[in-house]
C-alpha positions in Angstrom: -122.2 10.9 -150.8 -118.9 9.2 -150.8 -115.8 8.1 -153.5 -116.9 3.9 -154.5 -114.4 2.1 -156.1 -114.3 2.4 -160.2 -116.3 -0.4 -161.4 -119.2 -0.7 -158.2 -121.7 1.5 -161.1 -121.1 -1.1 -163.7 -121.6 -4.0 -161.6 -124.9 -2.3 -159.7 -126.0 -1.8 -163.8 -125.4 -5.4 -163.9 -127.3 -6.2 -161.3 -124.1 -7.8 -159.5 -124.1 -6.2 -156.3 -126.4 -8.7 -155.0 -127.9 -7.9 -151.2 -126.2 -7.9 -147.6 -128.4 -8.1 -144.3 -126.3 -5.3 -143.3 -126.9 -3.0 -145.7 -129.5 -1.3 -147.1 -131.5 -2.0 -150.5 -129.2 -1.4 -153.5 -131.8 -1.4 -156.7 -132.1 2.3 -157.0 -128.8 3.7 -156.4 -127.7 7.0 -158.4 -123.8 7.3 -159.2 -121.9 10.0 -160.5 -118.2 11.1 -161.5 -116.7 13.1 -159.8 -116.0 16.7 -160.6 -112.1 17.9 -160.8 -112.8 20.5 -158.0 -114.0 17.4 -155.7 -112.1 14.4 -156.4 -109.7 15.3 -154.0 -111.9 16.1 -151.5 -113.9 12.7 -151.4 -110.5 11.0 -151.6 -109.1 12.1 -148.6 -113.0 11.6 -146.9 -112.4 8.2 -148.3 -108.8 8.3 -146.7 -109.9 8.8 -143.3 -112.7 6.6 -143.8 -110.5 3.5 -144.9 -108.2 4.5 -142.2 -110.9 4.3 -139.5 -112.0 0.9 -140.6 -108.4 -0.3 -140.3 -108.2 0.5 -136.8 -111.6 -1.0 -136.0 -110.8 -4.1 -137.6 -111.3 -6.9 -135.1 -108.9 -9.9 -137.1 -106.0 -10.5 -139.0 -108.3 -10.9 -142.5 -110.0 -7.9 -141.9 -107.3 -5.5 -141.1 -105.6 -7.5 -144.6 -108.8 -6.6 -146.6 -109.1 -3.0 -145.4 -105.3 -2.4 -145.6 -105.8 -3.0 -149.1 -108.3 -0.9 -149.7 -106.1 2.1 -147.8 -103.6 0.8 -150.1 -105.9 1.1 -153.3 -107.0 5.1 -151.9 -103.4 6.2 -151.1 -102.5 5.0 -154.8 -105.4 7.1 -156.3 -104.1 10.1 -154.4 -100.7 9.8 -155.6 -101.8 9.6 -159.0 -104.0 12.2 -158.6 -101.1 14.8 -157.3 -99.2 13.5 -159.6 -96.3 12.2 -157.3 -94.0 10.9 -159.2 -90.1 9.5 -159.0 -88.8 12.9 -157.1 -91.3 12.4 -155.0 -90.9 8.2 -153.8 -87.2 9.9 -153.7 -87.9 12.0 -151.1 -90.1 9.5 -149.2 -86.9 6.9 -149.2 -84.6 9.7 -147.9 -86.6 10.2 -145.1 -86.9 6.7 -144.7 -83.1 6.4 -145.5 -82.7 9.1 -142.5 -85.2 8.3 -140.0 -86.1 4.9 -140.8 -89.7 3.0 -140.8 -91.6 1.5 -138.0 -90.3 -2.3 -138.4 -88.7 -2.6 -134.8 -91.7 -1.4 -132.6 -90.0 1.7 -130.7 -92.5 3.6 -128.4 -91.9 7.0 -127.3 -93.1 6.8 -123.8 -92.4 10.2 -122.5 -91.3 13.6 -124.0 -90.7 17.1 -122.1 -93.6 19.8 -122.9 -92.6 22.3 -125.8 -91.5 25.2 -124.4 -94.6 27.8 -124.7 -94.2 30.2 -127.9 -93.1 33.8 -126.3 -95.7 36.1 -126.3 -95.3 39.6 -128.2 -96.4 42.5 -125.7 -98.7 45.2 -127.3 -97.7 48.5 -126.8 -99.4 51.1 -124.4 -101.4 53.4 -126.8 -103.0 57.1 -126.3 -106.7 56.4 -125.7 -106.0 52.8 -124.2 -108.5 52.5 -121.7 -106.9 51.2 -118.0 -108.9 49.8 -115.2 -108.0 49.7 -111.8 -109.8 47.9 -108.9 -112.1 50.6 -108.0 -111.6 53.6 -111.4 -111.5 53.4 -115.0 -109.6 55.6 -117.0 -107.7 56.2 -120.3 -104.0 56.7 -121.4 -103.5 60.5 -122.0 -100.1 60.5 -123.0 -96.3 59.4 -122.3 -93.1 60.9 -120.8 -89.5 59.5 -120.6 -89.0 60.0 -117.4 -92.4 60.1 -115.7 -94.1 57.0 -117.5 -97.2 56.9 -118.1 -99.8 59.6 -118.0 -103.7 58.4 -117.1 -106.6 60.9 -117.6 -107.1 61.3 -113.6 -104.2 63.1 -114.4 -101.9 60.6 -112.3 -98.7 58.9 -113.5 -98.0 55.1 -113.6 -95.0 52.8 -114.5 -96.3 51.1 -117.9 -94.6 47.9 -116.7 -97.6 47.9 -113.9 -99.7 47.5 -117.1 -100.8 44.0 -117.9 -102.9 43.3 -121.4 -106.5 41.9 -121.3 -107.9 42.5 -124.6 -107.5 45.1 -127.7 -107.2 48.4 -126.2 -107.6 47.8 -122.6 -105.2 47.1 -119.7 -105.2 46.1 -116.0 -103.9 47.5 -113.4 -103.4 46.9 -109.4 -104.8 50.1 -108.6 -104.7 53.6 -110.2 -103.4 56.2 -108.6 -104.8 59.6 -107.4 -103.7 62.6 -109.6 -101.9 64.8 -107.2 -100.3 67.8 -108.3 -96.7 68.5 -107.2 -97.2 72.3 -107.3 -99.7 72.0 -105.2 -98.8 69.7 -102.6 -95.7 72.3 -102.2 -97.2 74.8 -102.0 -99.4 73.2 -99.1 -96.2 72.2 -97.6 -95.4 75.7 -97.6 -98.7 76.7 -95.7 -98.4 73.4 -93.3 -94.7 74.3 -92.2 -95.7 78.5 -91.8 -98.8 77.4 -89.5 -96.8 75.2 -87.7 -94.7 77.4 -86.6 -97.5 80.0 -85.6 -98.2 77.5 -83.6 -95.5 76.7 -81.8 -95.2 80.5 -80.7 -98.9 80.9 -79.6 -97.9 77.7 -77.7 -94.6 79.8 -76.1 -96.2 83.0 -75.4 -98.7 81.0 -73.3 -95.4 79.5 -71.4 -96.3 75.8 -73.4 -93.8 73.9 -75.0 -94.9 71.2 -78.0 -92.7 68.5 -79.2 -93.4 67.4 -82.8 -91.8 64.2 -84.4 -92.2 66.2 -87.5 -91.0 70.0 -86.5 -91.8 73.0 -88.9 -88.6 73.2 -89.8 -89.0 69.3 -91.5 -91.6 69.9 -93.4 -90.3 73.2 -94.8 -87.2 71.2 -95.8 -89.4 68.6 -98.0 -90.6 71.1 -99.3 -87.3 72.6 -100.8 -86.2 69.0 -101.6 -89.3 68.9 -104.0 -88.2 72.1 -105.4 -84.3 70.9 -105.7 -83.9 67.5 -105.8 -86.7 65.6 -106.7 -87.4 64.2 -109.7 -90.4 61.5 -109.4 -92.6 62.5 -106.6 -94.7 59.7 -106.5 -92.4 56.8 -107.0 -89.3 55.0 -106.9 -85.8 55.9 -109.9 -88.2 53.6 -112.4 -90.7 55.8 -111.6 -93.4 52.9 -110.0 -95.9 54.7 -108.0 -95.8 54.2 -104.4 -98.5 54.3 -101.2 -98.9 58.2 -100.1 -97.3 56.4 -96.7 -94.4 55.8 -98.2 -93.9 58.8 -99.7 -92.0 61.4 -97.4 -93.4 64.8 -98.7 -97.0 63.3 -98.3 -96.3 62.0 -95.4 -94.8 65.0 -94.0 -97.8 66.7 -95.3 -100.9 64.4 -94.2 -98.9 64.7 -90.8 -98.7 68.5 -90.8 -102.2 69.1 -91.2 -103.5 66.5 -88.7 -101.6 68.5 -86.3 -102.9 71.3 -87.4 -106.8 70.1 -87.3 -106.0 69.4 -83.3 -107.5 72.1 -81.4 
């Protein structure tokens, strides 16, 4: 189905259409009018089909024929919408502003648009997180710890990147480890150390440690004083357990201790 100019079903009642070698047989065609709800639909099909045939046109005549018929659809339109003197104002105040296309400029190159900034969901409890070798869910938030996963470790949100409704990506998730604990190992590592050292003495043996008893009791009073994030730099990013002193001191401690 497509729009045919007004008086096409009078003339094909006629019989005035006559044949074409191009086209197919036109004795039994079946026309209708439009309904309301539609008429604007097949115009604008009829729009981009007029349109099309205007760009394909091969000469001078036929782009003049099928500009007029472009011509003829655009007029329907506006009569259709109703577009009438505050309207053909507006059209000459943009042409007033911007002008037509009479001279022929081209724009031949433009910078990309900036891309549209991106909104940031919000971490949510529940929010599952998956890491390179764990999956896990968000069990809740403090200010000054961050983020708290169901392993029971803590994680900076802005190590949280979005990949779909409800989920996030992380590096790699931490291992809960539980700052009681680990001081209270501390505690044992540094006391056995130092039974060592004597046993060592009494048998007239002296052991040099880079990491003394005495160290590794003072880490564990700083992580009963002074610190405040274990785990992790003042944002509260979580580090290696390499690069954290008090397990450091404490994976060091007790592979001295496992030495016979």
């Amino acid at each position: 189905m497509k729009l045919v100019r007004d008086k096409i079903p009078q003339l094909h009642a006629q019989g005035g259409l006559g044949s074409h070698p191009d086209r197919p047989d036109r004795s039994h065609q079946v026309f209708r009018r439009a309904k309301p709800e539609e008429y604007l639909l097949f115009l604008l099909a009829k729009l981009a089909e007029e349109t099309g045939e205007v760009v394909s046109a091969m000469t001078r005549g036929q782009r003049l024929e099928e500009l007029g018929d472009l011509r003829d659809v655009i007029g329907a339109i506006e009569k259709f919408e109703d577009m009438g003197l505050m309207d053909t104002e507006k059209r000459a105040a943009k042409h007033d502003m911007y002008g037509g296309f009479a001279e022929g400029w081209v724009l031949e190159w433009s910078p990309a648009p900036a891309p549209a900034p991106v909104e940031r969901p919000e971490p949510k409890v529940g929010d599952h997180v998956y890491g390179r070798t764990i999956q896990t869910t968000i069990a809740g938030f403090d200010e000054d710890r961050g983020t708290r996963l169901n392993t029971g470790a803590w994680i900076c949100a802005s190590k949280l990147d979005p990949i779909g409704p409800n989920a996030w990506k992380v590096g790699d998730i931490p291992v809960d480890r539980d700052d009681t604990a680990i001081k209270g190992r501390l505690d044992e590592a540094a006391d056995r150390l130092r039974d060592k050292a004597v046993a060592a003495e009494a048998k007239g043996q002296t052991i040099v440690w880079a990491l003394s008893p005495d160290d590794v009791k003072r880490v564990a009073q700083w992580m009963r004083t002074e610190a405040r994030c274990l785990y992790g730099d003042e944002d509260h990013t979580p580090c290696r357990p390499e690069d954290c002193t008090a397990l450091a001191a404490l994976e060091f401690a007790e592979a001295i201790l496992k030495e016979k």
